[in-house]
C-alpha positions in Angstrom: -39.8 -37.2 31.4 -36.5 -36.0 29.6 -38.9 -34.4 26.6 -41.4 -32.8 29.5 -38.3 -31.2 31.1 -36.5 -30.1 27.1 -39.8 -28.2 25.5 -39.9 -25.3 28.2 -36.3 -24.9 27.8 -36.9 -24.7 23.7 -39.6 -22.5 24.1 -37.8 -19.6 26.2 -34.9 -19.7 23.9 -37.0 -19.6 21.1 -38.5 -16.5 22.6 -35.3 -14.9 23.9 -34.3 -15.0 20.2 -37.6 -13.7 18.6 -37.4 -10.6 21.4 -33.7 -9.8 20.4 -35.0 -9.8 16.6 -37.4 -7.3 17.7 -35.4 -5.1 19.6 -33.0 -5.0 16.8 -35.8 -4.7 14.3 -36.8 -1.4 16.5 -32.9 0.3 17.0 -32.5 0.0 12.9 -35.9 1.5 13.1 -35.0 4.3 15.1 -31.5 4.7 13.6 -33.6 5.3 10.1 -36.1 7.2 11.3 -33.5 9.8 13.0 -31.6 9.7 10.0 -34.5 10.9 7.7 -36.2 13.1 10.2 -33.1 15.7 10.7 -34.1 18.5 12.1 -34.6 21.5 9.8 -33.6 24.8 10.1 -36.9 26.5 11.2 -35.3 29.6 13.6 -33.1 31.8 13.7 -31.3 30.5 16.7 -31.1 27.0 14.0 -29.0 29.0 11.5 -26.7 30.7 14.5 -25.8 27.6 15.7 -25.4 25.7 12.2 -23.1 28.7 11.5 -20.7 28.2 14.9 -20.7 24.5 14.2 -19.8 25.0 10.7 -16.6 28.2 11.9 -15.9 25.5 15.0 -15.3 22.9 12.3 -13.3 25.1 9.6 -11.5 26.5 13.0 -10.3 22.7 13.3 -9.2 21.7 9.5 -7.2 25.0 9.7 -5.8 24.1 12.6 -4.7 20.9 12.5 -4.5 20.7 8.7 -0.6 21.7 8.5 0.1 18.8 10.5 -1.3 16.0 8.1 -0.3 14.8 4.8 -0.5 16.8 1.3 0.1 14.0 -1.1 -2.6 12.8 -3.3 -3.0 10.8 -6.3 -2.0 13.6 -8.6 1.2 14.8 -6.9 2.4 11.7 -5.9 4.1 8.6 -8.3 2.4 5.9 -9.6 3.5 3.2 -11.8 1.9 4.3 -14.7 3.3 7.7 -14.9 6.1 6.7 -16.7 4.0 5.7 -19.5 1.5 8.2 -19.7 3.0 11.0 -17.9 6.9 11.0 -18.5 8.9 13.6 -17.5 11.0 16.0 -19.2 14.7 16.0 -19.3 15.1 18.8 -17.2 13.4 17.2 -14.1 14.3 13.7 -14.5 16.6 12.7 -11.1 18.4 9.7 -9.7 15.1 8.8 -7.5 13.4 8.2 -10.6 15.7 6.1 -12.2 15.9 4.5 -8.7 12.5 3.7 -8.0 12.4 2.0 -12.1 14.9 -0.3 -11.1 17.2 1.0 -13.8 20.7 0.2 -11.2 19.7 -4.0 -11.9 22.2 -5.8 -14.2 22.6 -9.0 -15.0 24.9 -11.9 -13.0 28.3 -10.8 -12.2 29.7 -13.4 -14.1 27.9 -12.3 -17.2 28.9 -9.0 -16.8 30.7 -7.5 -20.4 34.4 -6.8 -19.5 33.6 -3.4 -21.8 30.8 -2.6 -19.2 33.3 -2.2 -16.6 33.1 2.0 -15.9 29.2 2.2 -15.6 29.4 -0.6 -13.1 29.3 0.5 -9.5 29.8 -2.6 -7.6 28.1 -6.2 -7.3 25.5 -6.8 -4.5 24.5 -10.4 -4.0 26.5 -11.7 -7.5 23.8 -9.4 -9.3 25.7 -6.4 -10.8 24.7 -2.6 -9.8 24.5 -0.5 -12.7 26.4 3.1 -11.6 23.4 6.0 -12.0 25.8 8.4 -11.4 27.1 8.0 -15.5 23.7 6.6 -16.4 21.6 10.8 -15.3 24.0 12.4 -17.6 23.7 9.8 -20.2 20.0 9.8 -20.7 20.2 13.2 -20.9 22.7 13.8 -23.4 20.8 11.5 -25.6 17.7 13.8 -24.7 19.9 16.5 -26.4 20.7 14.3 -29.3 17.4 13.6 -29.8 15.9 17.0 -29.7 18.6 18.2 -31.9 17.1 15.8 -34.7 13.9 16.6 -34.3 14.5 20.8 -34.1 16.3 20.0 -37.2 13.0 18.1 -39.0 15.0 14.5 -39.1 12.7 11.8 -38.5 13.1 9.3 -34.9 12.5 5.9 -34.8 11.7 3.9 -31.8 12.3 0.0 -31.5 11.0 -2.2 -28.7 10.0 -5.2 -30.1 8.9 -7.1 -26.6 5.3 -7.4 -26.4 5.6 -5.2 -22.8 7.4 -2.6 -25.1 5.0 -1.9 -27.7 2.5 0.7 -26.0 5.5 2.2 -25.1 7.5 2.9 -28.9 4.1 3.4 -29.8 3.1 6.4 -27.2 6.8 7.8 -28.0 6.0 8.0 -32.0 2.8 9.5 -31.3 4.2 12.4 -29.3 6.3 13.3 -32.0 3.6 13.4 -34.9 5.0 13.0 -38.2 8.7 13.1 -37.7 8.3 10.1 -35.0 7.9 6.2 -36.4 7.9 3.2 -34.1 8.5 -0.3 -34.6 6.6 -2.9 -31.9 6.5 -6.2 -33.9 9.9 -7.3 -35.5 12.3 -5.4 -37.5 12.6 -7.1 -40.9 15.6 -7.9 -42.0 17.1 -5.8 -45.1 14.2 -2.5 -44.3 17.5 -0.2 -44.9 20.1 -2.0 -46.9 18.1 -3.6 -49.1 15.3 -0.5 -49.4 14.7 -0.8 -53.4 13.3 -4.6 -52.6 11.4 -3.6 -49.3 9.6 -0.4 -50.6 10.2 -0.2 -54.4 12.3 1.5 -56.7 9.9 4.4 -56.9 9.4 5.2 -53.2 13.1 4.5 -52.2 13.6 7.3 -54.7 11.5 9.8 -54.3 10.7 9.1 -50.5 13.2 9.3 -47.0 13.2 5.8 -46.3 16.6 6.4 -43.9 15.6 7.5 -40.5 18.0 10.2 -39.0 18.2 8.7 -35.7 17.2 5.2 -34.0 16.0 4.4 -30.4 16.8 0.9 -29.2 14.7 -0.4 -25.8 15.9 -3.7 -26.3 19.3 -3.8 -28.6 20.5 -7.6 -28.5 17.2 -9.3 -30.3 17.4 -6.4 -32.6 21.4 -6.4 -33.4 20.7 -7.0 -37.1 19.1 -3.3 -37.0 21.9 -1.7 -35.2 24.1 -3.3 -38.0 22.2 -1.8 -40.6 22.3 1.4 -39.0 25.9 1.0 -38.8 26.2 0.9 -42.6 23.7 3.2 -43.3 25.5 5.7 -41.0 22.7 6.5 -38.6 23.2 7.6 -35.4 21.4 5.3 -32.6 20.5 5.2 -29.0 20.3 2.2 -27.0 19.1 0.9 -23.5 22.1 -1.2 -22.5 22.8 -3.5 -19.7 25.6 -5.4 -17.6 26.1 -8.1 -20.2 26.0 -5.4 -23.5 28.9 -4.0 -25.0 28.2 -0.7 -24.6 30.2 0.3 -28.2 27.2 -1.1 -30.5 25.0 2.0 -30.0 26.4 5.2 -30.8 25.1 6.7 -27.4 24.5 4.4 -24.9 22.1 4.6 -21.5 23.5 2.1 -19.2 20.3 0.7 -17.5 18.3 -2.3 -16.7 16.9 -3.4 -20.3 14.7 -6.1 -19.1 13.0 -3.6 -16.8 9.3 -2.2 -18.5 9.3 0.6 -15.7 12.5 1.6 -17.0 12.2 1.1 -20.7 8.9 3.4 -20.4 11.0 5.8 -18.4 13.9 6.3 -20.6 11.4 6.5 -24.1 9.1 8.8 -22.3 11.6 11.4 -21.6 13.1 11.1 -25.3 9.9 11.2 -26.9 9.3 14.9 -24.6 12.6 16.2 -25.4 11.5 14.7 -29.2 8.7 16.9 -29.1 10.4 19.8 -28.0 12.6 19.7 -30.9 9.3 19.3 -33.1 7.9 22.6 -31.5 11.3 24.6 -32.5 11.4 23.3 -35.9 7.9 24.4 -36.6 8.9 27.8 -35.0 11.8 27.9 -37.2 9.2 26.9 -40.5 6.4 29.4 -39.5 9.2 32.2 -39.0 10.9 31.6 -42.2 7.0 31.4 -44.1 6.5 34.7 -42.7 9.9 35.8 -43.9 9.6 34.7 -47.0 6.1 35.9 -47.6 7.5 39.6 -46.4 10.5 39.4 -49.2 7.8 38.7 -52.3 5.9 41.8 -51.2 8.6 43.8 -51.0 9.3 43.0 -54.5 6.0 43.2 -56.2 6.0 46.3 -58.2 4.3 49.3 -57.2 1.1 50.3 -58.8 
């Protein structure tokens, strides 16, 4: 009797379901068909009002456009800007060191007691690196930089974290021929013991000395900065809350463990790098033409 009273009940659901399949079978039907069968513009009267729409519409976007937002991908930061778009000296500002996290130092108790005057104060036992000395820093070793390079010295740039290699690597590459970059490890002896590393005949005849040395990450590389020190170059150097900051010969006080900032700070010296490039070859093609202008003028006349 139970079964009897169950199969009509089975049946009209069954049916209930099959009709809504149907009806929503027919709506995507109709949603496609109205889609596809858009009206054309036969008449005139179908151009006028295509045309209102269209001014009613443009009337709108004019109208309310001020009020939105103007920022897009292009004009806006993104992470990777620092790497592939760094900025030049001129327009670098405290926001942008900000947002890198170049103000993070190390634990207040290993902070360097030489480190003392670029430190602004300690937040949570971390110790907050003072931007105001770190802007005019970084650009004064912009300076240096482009001075080197507008004089045709060679730059070499050493980050030898595996996070820090695109970036040295970028940096050289800006500079063409008078920029050098080492990723991997710097082996020990590559400037005081150059006749052993290179040979006799290239450490004669060839500038194996850079004239100026970009450290990302100075502590695993100290053995460098030494041999800079007795080879007398003159070097650069990201250094943080627990650094001395007397090992480099300019020092950026900023976050070294940072990649935002590391990619920040060898951006905008590879740019200022490359300006210097573009005034030495100035100074080359204008001394070519120069020179080319003096042997005529003493040619013999005919």
């Amino acid at each position: 009797m139970a079964l009897s009273l169950l199969r009509p009940v089975a049946r009209s659901s069954r049916r209930a379901a099959a009709a809504v399949r149907a009806s929503v079978a027919a709506q995507a039907r109709q949603n496609s068909s109205f889609t596809k069968t858009e009206a054309p513009l036969e008449t005139p009267e179908d151009w006028t009002n295509f045309q209102l729409e269209r001014a009613h519409f443009k009337t709108l976007l004019e109208t309310f456009g001020e009020y939105g937002s103007t920022q897009t991908r292009d004009n806006t930061f993104q992470p990777h800007h620092t790497l592939h778009r760094p900025v030049a000296p001129s327009d670098i500002t405290m926001s942008a060191l900000l947002a890198s996290g170049a103000h993070f130092g190390h634990s207040q108790k290993r902070m360097n007691p030489n480190f003392v005057p670029y430190a602004y104060g300690v937040r949570a036992g971390i110790t907050i690196i003072d931007l105001d000395h770190t802007l005019p820093l970084l650009r004064r070793a912009a300076q240096v930089v482009r001075g080197v390079a507008a004089r045709g010295g060679s730059v070499v740039f050493v980050g030898t974290r595996t996070d820090l290699r695109s970036a040295v690597r970028l940096a050289a590459e800006r500079m063409g021929k008078q920029g050098y970059h080492v990723g991997e490890r710097w082996l020990p002896g590559t400037l005081t013991n150059k006749v052993h590393m290179f040979g006799p005949e290239v450490a004669r005849d060839t500038q194996v000395i850079p004239d100026l040395v970009v450290f990302l990450n100075p502590i695993p590389n100290i053995h460098a900065i030494r041999e800079c020190a007795l080879e007398h170059v003159p070097t650069i150097g990201i250094v943080d809350s627990n650094v001395d900051p007397r090992i480099v010969m300019y020092p950026i006080p900023a976050n070294d463990e940072s990649t935002r900032t590391a990619e920040l700070v060898a951006g905008l010296l590879s740019v200022a790098g490359r300006e210097g490039v573009a005034i030495y070859q100035e100074e080359q093609a204008r001394a070519a033409i120069a020179a080319s202008k003096r042997s005529r003028s003493r040619e013999p006349l005919a």
